[in-house]
Phi, psi and omega in degrees: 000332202289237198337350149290298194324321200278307185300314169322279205302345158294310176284338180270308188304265181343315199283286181272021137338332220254325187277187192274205177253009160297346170219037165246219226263299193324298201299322183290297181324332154219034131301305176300343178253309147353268173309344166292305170328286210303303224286337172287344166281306159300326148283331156316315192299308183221093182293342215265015162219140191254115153279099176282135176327301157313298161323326157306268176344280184323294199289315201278335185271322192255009205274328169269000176282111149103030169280129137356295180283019183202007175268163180260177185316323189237023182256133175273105181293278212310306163286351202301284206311324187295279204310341171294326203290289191321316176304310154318347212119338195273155181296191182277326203301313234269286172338303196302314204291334160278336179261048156261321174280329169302318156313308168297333192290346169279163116036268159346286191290318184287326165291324189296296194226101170270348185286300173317320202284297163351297182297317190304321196286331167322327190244000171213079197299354196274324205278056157246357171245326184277308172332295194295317186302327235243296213290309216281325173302341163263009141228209184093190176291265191350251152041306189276287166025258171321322163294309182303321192259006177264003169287350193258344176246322188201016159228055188275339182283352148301335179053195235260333196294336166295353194261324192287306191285325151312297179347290178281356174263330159224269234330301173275028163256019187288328214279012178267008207261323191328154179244345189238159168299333165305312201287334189285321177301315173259025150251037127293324191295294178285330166316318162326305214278007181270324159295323185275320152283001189262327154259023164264332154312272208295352157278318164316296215284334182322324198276024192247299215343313190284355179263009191281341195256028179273000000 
């Protein structure tokens, strides 16, 4: 297992090169330190759900491979991740079970079908600890960070106000989103601090108002 994680983390650090830095290898790197957090808390709280460790590890590592908002033309998002682990080694079971989880984890997909996302976690509880590690990374200072360039990467015709305005359209619905009692804890802490710059933002920019209608 030691010698898949080293490949995994060799192929994801290349992979995410190629994007801007709202999503590159710092970001899996503490999605991947998170998720280690939720899942060592969470298990002290509730032995009686087995987070498996690899499984955490794998999915926090592969979790943006095969992302919608950076994939290409001859790239399949639904396959990527199975087929590297496999390519690699991992038995087939272990490979389905990170990319079922990794096929689930946005947003996106979870606003689509929230009923599915439910069944998965029945049956694969890791993705409520990698979810949650993935979201929390979107608040916070990072959190403002990450949004600013990725609206600057790939909403420049939004300007900075698109960005401002994400805040209140998902970032702060994440922490009712949250799936573990760790993740709810530490997205209050950061919604805060994310509520709390949207409103030094919104004193600032006040010094534009009066000129909007000139």
């Amino acid at each position: 297992m030691e010698k898949l994680i080293l490949a995994t983390k060799s192929f994801v650090r290349e992979y995410m090169n190629q994007f801007d830095s709202s999503h590159d290898y710092q970001h899996i790197l503490r999605v991947l330190s998170l998720a280690n957090q939720i899942a060592a808390r969470e298990r002290s709280l509730h032995p009686d759900i087995c987070y498996d460790a690899e499984v955490v590890t794998l999915a926090s590592l592969l979790h943006d491979v095969g992302d919608k908002k950076y994939l290409k033309q001859d790239e399949v998002s639904g396959q990527m991740v199975e087929r590297f682990l496999t390519l690699h080694g991992a038995d087939a079971g272990l490979a389905r079970r990170v990319q079922l989880i990794v096929t689930h984890m946005s947003y996106s997909t979870e606003i689509k079908d929230p009923a599915k996302v439910q069944e998965v976690l029945s049956e694969q509880p890791e993705l409520a600890v990698v979810q949650d590690a993935d979201r929390l990374d979107a608040l916070g200072a990072i959190g403002v960070g990450r949004c600013f360039i990725f609206a600057g990467a790939k909403r420049q015709e939004d300007g900075m106000i698109g960005a401002i305005t994400h805040f209140g359209e998902k970032l702060e619905r994440l922490e009712d989103m949250m799936k573990t009692g760790t993740g709810k804890e530490l997205a209050a802490v950061r919604t805060q601090r994310l509520k709390t710059f949207r409103s030094w933002w919104d004193e600032e920019a006040m010094i534009t108002k009066h000129m909007s209608s000139e």
